[in-house]
N, C-alpha and C positions, 0 to 999 in steps of 0.2 A: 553423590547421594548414597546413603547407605541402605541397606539390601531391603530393611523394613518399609523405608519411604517408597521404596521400588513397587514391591509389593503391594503396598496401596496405591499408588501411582496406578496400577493396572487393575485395582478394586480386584484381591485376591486375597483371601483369609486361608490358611493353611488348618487341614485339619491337625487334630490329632493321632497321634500314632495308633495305625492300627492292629489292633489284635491277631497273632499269626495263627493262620488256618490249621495249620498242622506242627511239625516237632521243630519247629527252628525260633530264631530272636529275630525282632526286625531291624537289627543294624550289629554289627562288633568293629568298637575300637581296637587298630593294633597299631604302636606308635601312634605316626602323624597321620595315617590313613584310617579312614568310616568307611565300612563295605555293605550297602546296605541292601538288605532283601528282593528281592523283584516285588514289584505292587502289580497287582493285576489291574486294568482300567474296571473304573467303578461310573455309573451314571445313576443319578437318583438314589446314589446310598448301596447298589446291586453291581454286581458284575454282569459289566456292556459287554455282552453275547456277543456275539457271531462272526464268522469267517471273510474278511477280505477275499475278493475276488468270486464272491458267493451271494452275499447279503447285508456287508457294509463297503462301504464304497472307500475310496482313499480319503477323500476330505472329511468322512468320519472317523476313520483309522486316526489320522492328524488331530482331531479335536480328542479321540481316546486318548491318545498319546497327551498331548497336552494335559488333560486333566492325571494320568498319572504319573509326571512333572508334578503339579500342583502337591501329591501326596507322597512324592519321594521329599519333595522341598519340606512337607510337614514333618517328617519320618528323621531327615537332615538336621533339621533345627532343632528338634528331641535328642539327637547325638550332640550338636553342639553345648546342647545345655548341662550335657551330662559331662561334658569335659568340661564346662565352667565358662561358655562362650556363647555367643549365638549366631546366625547366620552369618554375620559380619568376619568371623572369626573361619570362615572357607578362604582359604588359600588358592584353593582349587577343585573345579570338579574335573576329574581325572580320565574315569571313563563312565562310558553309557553302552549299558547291552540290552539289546531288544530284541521282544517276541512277537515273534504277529502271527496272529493264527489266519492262514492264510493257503487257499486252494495251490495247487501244483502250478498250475499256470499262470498265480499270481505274479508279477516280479515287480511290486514297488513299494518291497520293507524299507527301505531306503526313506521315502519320502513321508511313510507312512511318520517314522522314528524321528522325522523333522517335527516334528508337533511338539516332541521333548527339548530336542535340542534347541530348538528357536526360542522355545519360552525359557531355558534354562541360559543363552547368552544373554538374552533379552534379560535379565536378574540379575546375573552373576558377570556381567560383562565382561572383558577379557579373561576373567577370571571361570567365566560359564565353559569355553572355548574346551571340547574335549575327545577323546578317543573315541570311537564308537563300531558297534559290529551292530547289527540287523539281518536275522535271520527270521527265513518262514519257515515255518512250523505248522504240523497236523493238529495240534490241539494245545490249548493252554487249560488249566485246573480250572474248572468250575464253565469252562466253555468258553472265558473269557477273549476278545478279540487280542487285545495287548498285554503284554508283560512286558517289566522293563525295571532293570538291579542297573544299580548307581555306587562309586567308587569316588571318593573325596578326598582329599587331603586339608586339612586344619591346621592353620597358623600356629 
């Protein structure tokens, strides 16, 4: 099945690329590798506030995470096109790095960053399968709970 059918298979429309908050691009090709920006978890169009271990819980963290998957896959498939390809055309996704804004005595960035990862095998199947670090952090930009930069490689 290919990655579009997939996608709708799980009723998932990908946004469009979005606008970066400050002085950077949200993706650069070099070679056969797309290194793409961190997206901050967005709910209702806003960045999904608040602290793990404080005021969102893990299974919200998961679902944050999840949803910024959904907008790194949008953010992906803008770099594909721009190489003359489209999602079908991921080779691989390489690595996954995450932020979770998360209290001292948090400790489950881990499962937190599964919300990315699962949705991201779950698409990209063998090919989803990839590196990943999860770290907790005092604060992400705009207060947001999650961040999370994606690292690709293209057939």
């Amino acid at each position: 099945m290919n990655i579009n059918d997939k996608l709708k298979a799980f009723n998932i429309t990908l946004p469009p690329v979005a606008v970066p908050a400050a002085a950077y691009v949200p993706f650069v090709q070099t070679g056969k590798l797309v290194f793409l920006s961190g997206h901050i978890a967005r709910k209702d169009g806003k960045p999904w506030v608040g602290q793990l271990g404080k005021n969102v819980t893990t299974a919200e963290g998961q679902a944050a995470a999840r949803a910024v998957a959904i907008d790194l896959m949008g953010t992906l498939q803008a770099a594909c096109q721009a190489a003359g390809g489209d999602l079908n055309s991921v080779k691989r996704i390489v690595k996954v790095m995450s932020l979770v804004n998360s209290t001292s005595d948090f400790t489950e960035q881990h499962l937190v960053t599964n919300g990315c990862s699962e949705l991201l095998a779950q698409v990209f199947g063998d090919k989803g399968a990839h590196a990943r670090s999860a770290f907790g952090v005092a604060q992400i930009p705009l207060g947001a709970c999650v961040e999370i930069e994606l690292i690709a490689e293209l057939a």
